[in-house]
C-alpha positions as CSV (number, residue, x, y, z in Angstrom):
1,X,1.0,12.0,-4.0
2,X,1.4,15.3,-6.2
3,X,-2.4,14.0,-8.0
4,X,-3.5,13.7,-4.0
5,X,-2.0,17.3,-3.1
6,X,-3.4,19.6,-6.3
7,X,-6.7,17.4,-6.9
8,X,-8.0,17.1,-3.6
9,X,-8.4,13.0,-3.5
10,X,-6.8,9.8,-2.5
11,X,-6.7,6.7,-4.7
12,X,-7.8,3.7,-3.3
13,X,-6.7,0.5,-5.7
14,X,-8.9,-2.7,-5.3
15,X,-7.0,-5.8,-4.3
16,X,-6.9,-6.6,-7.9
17,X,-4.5,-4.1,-8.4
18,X,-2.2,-5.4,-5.7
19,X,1.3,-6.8,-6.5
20,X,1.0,-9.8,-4.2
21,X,-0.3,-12.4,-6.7
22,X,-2.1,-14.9,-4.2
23,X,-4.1,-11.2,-3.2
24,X,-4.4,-10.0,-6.3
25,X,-5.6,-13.1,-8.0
26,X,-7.4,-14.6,-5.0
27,X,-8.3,-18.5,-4.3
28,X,-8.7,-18.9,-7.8
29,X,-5.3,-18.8,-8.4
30,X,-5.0,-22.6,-7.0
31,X,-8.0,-23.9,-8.7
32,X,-5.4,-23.5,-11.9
33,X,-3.1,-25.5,-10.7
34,X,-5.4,-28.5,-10.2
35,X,-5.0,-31.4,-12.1
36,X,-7.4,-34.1,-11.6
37,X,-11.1,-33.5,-13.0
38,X,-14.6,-34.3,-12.0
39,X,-18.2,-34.1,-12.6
40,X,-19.3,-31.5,-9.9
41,X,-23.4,-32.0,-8.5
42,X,-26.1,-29.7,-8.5
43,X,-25.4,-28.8,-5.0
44,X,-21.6,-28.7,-6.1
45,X,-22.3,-25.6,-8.9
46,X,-24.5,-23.9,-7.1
47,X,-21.4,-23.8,-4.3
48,X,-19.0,-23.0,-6.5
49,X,-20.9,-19.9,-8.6
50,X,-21.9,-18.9,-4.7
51,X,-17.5,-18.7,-4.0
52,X,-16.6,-17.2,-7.5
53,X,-19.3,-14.7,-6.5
54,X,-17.7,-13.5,-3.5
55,X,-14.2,-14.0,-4.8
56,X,-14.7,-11.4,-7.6
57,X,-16.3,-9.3,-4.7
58,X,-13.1,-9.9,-2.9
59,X,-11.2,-8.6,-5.7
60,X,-13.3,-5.4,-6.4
61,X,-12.8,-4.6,-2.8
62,X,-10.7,-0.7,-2.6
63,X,-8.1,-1.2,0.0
64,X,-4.8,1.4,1.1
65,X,-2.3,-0.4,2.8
66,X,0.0,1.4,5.5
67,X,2.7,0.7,7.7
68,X,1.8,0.6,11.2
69,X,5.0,1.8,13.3
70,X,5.2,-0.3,16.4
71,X,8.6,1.1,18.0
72,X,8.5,1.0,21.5
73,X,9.8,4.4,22.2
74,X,7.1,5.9,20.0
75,X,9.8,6.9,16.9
76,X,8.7,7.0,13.4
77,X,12.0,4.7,12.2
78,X,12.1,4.0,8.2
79,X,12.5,0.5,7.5
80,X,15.0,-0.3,4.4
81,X,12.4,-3.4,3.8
82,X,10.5,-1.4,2.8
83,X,12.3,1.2,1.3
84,X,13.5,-2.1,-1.5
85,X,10.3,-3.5,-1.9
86,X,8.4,-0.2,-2.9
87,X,10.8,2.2,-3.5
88,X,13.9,0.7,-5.3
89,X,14.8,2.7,-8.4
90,X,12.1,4.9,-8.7
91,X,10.9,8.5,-7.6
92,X,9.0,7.6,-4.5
93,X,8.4,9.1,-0.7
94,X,7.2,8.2,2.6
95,X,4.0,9.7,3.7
96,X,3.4,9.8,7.5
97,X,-0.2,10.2,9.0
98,X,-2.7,8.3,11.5
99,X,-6.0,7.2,11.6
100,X,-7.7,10.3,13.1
101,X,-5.6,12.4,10.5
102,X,-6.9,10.1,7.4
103,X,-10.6,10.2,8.9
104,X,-10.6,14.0,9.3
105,X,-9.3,14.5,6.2
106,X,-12.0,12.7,4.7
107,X,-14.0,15.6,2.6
108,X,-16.8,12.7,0.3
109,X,-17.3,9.4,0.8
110,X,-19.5,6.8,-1.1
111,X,-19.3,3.8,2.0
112,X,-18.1,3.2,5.0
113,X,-14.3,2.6,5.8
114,X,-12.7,0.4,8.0
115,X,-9.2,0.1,9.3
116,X,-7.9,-3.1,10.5
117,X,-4.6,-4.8,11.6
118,X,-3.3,-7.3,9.0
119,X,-2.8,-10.5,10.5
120,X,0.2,-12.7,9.2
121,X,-0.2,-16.6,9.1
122,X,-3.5,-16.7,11.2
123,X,-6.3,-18.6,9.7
124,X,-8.2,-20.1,12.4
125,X,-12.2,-19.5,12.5
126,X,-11.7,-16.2,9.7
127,X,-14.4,-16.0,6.8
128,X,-13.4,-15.9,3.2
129,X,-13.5,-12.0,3.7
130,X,-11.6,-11.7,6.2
131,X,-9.1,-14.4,5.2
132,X,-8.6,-12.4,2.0
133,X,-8.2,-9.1,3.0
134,X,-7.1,-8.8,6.4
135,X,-4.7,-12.0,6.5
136,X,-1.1,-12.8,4.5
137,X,1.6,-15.0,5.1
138,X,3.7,-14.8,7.6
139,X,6.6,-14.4,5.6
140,X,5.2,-10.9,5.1
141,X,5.0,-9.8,8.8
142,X,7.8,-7.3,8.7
143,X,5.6,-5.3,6.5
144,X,3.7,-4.5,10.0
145,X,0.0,-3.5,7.6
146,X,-2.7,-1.1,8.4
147,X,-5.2,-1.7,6.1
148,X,-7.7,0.7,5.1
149,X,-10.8,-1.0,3.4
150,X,-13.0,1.2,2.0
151,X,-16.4,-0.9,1.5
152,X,-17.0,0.1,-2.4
153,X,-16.3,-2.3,-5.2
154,X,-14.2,-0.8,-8.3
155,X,-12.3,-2.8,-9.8
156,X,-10.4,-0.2,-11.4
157,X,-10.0,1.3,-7.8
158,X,-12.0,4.3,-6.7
159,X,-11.1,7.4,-5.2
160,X,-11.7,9.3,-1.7
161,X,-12.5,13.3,-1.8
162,X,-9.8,14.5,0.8
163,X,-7.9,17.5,2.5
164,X,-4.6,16.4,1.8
165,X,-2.8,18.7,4.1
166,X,-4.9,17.5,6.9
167,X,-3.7,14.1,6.3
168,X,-0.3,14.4,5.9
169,X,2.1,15.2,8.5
170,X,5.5,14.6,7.3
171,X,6.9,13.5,4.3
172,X,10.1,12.0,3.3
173,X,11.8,11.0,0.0
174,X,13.7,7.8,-0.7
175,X,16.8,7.0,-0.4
176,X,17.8,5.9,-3.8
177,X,17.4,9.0,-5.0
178,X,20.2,11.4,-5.5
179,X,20.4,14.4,-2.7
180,X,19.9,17.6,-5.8
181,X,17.0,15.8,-7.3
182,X,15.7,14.7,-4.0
183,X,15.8,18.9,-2.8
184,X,14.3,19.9,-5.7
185,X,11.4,17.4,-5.0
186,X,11.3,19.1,-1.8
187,X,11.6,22.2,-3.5
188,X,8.5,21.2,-5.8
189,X,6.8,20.0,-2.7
190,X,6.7,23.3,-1.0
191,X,5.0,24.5,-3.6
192,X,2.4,23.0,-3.9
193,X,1.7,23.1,-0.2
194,X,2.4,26.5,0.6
195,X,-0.7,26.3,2.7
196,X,0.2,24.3,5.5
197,X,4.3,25.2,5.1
198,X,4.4,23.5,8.7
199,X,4.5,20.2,6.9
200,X,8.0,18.1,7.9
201,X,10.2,17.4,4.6
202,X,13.5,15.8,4.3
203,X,15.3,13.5,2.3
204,X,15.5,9.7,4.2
205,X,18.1,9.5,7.0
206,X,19.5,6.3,5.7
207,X,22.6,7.2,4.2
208,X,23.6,3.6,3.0
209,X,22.8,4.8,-0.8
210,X,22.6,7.9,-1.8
211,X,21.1,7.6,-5.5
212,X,25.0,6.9,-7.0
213,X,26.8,3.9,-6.8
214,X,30.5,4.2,-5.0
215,X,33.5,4.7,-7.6
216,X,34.4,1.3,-7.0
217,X,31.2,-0.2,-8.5
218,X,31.0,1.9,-11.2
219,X,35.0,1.2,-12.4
220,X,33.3,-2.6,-12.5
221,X,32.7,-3.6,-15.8
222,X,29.6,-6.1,-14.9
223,X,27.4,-3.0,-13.1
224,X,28.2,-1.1,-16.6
């Protein structure tokens, strides 16, 4: 987020670089675990070179994933999901923004971008394309995904030429971080953004850690 702030830009990983291994490896990831063999036909190759074709498309695809907040009384609530899953034991914050603030942010751009609901367990009548990047499990529907695709192959992911202070409205630091290192982020933060000092900071209002462990944990010899 700092590189984002001071250099003007907003990496954009490909689905390569994604944790999720059935994502980040694709359909190839069960041809692997196949274990009967067979001569393939002409027609068989040229349908298979056709499908690793657009699977190593797939995977050079730049996506940004987001969490879409759905509360019904129009809140921004923090989810301890996802706090865990992204955020557990390292120096990370929550960016808040919308579409119109990402799209007017938007300084150079290489393609076009689309952003699209993920759908979770849904496979009926989607394309390979769609199937890959716009469709998970359902055991990942709490994650609630915005995905930005942005329609330019990189591998190594690519970057978008942005006004960061245009696209973010608040910010908010994790957690699991301890409360003086989490106001000196802050402190850091306002820095470097002494443009727009209307931006919201704050330390996550989840109080269930606090970046220490309780004195009862820490006197047990297993957590040592």
């Amino acid at each position: 987020m700092i590189d984002s702030i001071v250099n003007k830009r907003l990496f954009v990983p490909s689905m390569k670089q994604f944790s999720d291994l059935i994502e980040k490896n694709g359909c190839k990831k069960y041809k692997k675990t196949q274990s009967f063999c067979y001569e393939p036909s002409h027609k068989d190759k040229l349908l298979f070179k056709r499908q690793e074709k657009e699977f190593d498309s797939i995977l050079s695809m730049c996506v940004k994933s987001w969490t879409l907040d759905r509360r019904v009384d129009g809140s921004i609530g923090e989810s301890m999901l996802m706090w865990k899953t992204f955020a557990a034991n390292e120096i990370v914050c929550r960016i808040e923004t919308t579409i119109q603030s990402i799209i007017d942010s938007i300084v150079s751009i290489k393609g076009d971008i689309v952003f699209a609901d993920v759908n979770y367990g849904r496979h009926v009548n989607l394309n390979v394309y769609e199937q890959s990047l716009f469709n998970k499990t359902i055991h990942y529907d709490q994650e609630q995904e915005i995905r930005m695709l942005y329609l330019v192959e990189n591998i190594r992911g690519t970057t978008l030429g942005i006004n960061p202070l245009t696209m973010i409205k608040s910010i908010t630091i994790s957690p699991f971080i301890p409360h003086h290192t989490a106001s000196f982020i802050i402190s850091q933060l306002r820095a470097i953004t002494k443009e727009k000092p209307g931006i919201d900071m704050h330390i996550s209002s989840i109080n269930e850690y606090d970046g220490e462990l309780p004195n009862y944990i820490k006197d047990v010899k297993v957590w040592k």
